[in-house]
TIDREN-703780 format. One record per residue (C-alpha): x, y, z; residue number from 1. Coordinates in nm, 4 decimals. Example, Ala and Ser with C-alpha at 12.3 -4.5 7.8 and 13.67 -1.06 7.14 Angstrom:
// TIDREN-703780
REC          u          v          w     i
REC     1.2300    -0.4500     0.7800     1
REC     1.3670    -0.1060     0.7140     2
***
This chain:
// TIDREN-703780
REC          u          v          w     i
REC     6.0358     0.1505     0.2849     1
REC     5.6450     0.0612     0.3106     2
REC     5.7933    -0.2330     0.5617     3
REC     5.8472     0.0174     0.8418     4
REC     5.5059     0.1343     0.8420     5
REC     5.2152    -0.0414     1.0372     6
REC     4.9515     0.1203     0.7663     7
REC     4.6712    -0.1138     0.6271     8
REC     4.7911     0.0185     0.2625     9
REC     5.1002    -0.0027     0.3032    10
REC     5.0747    -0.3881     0.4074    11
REC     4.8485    -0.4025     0.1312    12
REC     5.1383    -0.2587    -0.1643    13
REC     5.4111    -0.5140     0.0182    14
REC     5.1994    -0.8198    -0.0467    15
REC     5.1620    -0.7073    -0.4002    16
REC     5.5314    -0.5511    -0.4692    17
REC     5.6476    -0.9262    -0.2717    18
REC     5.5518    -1.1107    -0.5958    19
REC     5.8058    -0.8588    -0.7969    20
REC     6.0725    -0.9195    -0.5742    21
REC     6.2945    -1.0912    -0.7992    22
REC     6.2118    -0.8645    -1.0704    23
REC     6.4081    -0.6025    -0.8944    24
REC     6.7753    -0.5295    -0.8712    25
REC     6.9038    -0.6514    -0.5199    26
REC     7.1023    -0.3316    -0.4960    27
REC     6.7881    -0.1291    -0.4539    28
REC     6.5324    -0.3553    -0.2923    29
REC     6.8423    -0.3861     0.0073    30
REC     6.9392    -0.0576     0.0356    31
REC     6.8957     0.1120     0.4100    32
REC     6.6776     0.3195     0.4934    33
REC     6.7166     0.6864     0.6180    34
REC     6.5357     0.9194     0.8122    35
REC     6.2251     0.7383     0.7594    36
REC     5.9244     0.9406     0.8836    37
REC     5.5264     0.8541     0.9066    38
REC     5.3155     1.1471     0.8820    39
REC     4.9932     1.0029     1.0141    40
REC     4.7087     1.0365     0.8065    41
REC     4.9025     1.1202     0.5162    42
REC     5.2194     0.8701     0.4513    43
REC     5.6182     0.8419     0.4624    44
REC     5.8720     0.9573     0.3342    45
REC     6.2575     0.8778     0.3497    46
REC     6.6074     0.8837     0.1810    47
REC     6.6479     0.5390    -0.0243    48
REC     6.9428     0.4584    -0.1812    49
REC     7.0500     0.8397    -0.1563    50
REC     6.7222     0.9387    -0.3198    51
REC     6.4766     1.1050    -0.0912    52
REC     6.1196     0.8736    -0.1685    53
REC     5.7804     0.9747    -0.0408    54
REC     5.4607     0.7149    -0.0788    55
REC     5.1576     0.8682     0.0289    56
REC     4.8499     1.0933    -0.0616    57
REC     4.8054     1.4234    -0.1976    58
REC     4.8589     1.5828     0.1152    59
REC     5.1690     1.4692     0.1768    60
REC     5.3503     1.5759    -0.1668    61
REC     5.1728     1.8932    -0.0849    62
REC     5.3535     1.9658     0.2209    63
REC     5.6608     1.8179     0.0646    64
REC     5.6405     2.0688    -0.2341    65
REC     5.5567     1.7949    -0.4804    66
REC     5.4494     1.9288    -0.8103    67
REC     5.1077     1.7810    -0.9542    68
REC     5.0151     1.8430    -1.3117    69
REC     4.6635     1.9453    -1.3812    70
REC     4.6617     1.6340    -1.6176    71
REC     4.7822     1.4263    -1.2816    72
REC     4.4991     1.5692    -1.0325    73
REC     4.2099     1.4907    -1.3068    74
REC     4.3637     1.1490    -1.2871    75
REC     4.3344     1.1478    -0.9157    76
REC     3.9953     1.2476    -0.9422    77
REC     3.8631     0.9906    -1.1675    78
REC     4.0239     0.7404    -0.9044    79
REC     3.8620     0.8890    -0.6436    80
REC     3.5425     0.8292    -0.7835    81
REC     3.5931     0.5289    -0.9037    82
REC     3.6093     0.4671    -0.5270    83
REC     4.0226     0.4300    -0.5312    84
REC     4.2620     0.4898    -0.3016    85
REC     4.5581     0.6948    -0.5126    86
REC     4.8980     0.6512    -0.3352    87
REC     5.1252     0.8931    -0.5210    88
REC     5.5032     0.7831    -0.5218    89
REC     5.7584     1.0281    -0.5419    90
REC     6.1555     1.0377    -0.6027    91
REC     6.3150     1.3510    -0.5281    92
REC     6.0305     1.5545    -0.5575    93
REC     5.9028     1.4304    -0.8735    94
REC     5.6124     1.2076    -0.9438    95
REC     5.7695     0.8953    -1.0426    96
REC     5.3971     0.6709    -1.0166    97
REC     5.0952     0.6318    -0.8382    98
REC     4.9986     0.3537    -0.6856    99
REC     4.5549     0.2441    -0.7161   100
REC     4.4530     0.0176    -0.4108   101
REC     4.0701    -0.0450    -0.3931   102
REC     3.9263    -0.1995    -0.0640   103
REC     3.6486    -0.3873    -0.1673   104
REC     3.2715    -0.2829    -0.0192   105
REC     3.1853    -0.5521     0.2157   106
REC     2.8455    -0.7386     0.0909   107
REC     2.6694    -0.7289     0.3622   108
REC     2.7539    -0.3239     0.4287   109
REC     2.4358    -0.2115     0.2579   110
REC     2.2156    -0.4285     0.4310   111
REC     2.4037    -0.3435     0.7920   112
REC     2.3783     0.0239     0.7228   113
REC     1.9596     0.0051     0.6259   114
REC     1.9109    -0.1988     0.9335   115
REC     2.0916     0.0576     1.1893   116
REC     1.8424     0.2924     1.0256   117
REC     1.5574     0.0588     1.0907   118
REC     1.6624     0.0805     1.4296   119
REC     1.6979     0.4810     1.4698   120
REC     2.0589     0.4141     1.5056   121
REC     2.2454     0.7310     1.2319   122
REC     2.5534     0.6067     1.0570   123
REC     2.8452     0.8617     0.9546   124
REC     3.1542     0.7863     0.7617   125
REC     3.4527     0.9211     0.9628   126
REC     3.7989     0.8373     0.7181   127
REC     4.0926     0.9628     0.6496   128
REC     4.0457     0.8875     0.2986   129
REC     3.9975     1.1462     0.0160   130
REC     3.7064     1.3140     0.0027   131
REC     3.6182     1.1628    -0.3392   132
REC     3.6807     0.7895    -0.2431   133
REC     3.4329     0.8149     0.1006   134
REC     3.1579     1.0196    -0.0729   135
REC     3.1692     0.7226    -0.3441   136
REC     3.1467     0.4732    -0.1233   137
REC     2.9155     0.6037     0.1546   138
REC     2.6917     0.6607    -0.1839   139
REC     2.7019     0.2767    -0.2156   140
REC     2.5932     0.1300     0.1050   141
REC     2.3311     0.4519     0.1671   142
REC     2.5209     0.6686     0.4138   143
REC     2.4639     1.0404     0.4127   144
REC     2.6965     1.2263     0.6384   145
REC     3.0576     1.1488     0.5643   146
REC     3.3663     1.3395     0.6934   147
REC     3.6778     1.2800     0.4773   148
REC     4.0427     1.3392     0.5045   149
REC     4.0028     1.3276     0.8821   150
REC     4.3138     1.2760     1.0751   151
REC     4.2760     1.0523     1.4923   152
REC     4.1868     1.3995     1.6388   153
REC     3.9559     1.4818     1.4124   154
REC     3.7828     1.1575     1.4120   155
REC     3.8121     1.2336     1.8568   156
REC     3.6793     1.6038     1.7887   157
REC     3.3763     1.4649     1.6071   158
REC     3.2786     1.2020     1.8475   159
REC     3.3323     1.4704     2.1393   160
REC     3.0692     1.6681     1.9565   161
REC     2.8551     1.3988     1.8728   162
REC     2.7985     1.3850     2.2551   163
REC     2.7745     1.6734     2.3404   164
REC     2.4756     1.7075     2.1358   165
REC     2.3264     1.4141     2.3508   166
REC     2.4009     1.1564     2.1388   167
REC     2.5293     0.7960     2.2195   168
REC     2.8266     0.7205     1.9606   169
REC     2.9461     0.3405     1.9294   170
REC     3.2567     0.3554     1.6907   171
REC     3.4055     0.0653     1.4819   172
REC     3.7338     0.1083     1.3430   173
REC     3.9945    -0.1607     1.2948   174
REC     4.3590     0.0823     1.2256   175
REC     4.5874     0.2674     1.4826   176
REC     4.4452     0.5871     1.3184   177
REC     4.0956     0.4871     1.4559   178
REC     4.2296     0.3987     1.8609   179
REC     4.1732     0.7375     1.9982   180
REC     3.8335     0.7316     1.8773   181
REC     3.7351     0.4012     1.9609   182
REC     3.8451     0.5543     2.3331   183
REC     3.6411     0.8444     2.3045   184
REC     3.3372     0.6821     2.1921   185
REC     3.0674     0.5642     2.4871   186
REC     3.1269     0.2643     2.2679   187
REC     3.4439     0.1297     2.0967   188
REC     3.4186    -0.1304     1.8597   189
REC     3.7137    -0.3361     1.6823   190
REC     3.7699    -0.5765     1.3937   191
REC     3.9362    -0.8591     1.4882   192
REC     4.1368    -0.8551     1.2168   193
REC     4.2198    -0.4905     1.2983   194
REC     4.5683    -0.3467     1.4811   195
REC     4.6290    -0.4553     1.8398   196
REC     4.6301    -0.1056     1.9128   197
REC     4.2748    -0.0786     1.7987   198
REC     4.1826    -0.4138     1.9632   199
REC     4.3504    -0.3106     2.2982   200
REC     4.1588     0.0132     2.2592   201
REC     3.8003    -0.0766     2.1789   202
REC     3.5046    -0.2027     2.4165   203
REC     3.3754    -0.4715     2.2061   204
REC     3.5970    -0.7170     1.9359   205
REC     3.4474    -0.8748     1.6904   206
REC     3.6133    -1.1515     1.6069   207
REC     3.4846    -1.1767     1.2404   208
REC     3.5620    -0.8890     0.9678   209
REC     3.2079    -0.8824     0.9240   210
REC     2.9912    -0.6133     0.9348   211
REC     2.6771    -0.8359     1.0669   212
REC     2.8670    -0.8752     1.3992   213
REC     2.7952    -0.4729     1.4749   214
REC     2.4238    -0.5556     1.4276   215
REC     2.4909    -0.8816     1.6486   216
REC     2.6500    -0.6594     1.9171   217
REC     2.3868    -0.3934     1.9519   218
REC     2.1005    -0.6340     1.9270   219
REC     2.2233    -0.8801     2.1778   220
REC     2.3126    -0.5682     2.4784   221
REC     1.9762    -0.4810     2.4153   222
REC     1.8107    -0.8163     2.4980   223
REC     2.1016    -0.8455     2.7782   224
REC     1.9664    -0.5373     2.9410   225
REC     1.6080    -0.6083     2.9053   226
REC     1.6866    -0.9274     3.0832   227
REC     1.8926    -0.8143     3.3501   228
REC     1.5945    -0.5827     3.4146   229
REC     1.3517    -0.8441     3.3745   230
REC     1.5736    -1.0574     3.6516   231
REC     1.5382    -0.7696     3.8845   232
REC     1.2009    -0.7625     3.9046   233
REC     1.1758    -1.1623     3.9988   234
REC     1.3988    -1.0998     4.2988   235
REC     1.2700    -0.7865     4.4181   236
REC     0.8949    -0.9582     4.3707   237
REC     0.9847    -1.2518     4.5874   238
REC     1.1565    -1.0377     4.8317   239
REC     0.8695    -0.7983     4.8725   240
REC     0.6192    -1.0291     4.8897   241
REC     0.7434    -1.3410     5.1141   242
REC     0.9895    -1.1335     5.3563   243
REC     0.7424    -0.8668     5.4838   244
REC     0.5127    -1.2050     5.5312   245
REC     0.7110    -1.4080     5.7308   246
REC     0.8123    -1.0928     5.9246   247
REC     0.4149    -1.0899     6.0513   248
REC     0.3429    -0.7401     5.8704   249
REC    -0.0166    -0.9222     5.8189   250
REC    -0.0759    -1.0987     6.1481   251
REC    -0.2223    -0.7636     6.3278   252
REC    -0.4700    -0.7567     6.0833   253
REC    -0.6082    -1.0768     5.9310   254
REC    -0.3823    -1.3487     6.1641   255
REC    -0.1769    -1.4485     5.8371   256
REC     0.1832    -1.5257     5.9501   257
REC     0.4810    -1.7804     5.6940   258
REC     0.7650    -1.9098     5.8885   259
REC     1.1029    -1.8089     5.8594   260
REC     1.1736    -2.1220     5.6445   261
REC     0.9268    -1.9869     5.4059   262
REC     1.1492    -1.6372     5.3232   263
REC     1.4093    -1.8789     5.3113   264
REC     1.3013    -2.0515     5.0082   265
REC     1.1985    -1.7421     4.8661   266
REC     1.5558    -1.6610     4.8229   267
REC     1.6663    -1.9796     4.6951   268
REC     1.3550    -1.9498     4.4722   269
REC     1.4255    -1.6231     4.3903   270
REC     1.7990    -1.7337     4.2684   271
REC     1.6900    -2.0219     4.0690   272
REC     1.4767    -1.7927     3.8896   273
REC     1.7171    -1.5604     3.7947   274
REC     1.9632    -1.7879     3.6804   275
REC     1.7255    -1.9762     3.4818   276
REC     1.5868    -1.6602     3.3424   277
REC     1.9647    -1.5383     3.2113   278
REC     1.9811    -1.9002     3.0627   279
REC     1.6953    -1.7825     2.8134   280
REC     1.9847    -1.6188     2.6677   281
REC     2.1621    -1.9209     2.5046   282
REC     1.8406    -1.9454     2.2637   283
REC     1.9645    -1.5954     2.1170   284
REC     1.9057    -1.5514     1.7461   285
REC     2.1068    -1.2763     1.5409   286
REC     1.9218    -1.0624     1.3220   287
REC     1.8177    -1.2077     0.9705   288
REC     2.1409    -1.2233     0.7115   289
REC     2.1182    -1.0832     0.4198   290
REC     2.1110    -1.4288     0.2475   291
REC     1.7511    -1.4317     0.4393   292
REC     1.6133    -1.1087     0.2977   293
REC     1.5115    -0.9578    -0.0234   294
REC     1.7904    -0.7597    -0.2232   295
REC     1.8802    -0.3886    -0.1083   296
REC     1.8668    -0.1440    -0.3562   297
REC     2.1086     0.1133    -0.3002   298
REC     2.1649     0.3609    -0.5484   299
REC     2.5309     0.3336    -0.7304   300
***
């Protein structure tokens, strides 16, 4: 059933179930499905073999009148902060298993995360995870604000009043969950190993699933900008100075007077310059790796 959804989990649980394959009865692992449904941000559920099977979070077996034993939810609990992802699994509206996927901190998130801070840029944790799983892992690579359990508008509605507070948002996301923000955002970042809905979505795609890349991104618009505006003020010097000069605006007065052909290479000049000056750009350096710097402590 997990085949007809497009969810990072659930591509996650067919590589592992694709390895028990043959350990299942053919009858079952080929039977159609029926009235399959997604419920974004929460999972799907569908009839299987003339059982009606739901895979999915808490949420969902809540609005599908799942029971959960209290023994069940201080299971999910411990999961969740253990950092897990708990994908209950449920056969005619009975807990039949659950389902612990972990998605591995990235190495280099702690040190990404300080240096945005470094740079007076705030990081927030928008997911529609639990609320147990994000607060454990924002705790990890140092971020403070986290917003859990968030379905695409809510991640939209957040960014919306990001800005209207003033605030520039970049957002990186890499699931179909995460396109409407990446639209929303003044900036909309995407994993290249992400959805192609994300990638078609986002401003920016970083071809690597590394988290150095959103340092790499910011730093090197920054120096882009500061060049362009660096460029801009070769052209307009050349212009100001050796135009109004060969137009005679100093002849009246002291008898100084350039040619025409003089303005002329001003231009040309001018070009050169500026082209020469964007080629500065090729000797561009990415911020320090963490292989480069000292450990980051980050309480755990």
């Amino acid at each position: 059933m997990q085949a007809n959804s497009t969810h990072p989990i659930a591509r996650a649980i067919l590589q592992h179930t694709a390895s028990l394959q043959e350990e299942t009865s053919s009858q079952t692992w080929n039977s159609k499905v029926e009235g399959f449904e997604s419920v974004t941000g929460q999972g799907v559920h569908a009839i299987l073999a003339g059982k009606r099977v739901a895979v999915g979070n808490r949420r969902l077996m809540q609005e599908l009148n799942v029971t959960l034993s209290e023994e069940l939810q201080q299971h999910l609990q411990h999961m969740e902060d253990l950092a897990e992802t708990a994908v209950l699994v449920s056969i005619d509206d009975e807990i039949f298993g659950i389902i612990s996927i972990t998605d591995p901190v990235k190495e280099e998130a702690a040190w990404a995360i300080s240096m945005l801070q470094s740079w007076g840029v705030q990081s927030i944790i928008v997911t529609g995870d639990n609320w147990g799983t994000a607060r454990a892992v924002a705790k990890r690579v140092g971020v403070e604000i986290v917003i859990a359990e968030a379905d695409p508008t809510a991640k939209v509605e957040k960014i919306k009043d990001l800005q209207k507070n003033g605030m520039i948002v970049g957002m990186v996301g890499d699931g179909i969950n995460d396109s409407p923000a990446l639209v929303a955002a003044d900036v909309g970042m995407a994993i290249g190993a992400g959805t192609d809905v994300a990638i078609e979505a986002a401003d920016i795609v970083l071809m690597r699933s590394n988290l150095e890349d959103v340092l790499t991104a910011i730093d090197l618009s920054k120096k882009t900008f500061s060049r362009i505006k660096i460029n801009y003020l070769w052209a307009m010097g050349y212009n100001l100075l050796a135009l109004p000069l060969a137009a005679g605006v100093l002849f009246p007065f002291i008898g100084l007077r350039l040619p025409p052909w003089v303005a002329g290479a001003a231009m040309a000049v001018s070009s050169v310059s500026v082209v020469c000056s964007s080629l500065l750009l090729r000797s561009y350096k990415r911020p320090n790796s963490p292989n480069s710097l000292k450990q980051i402590k980050v309480a755990s």
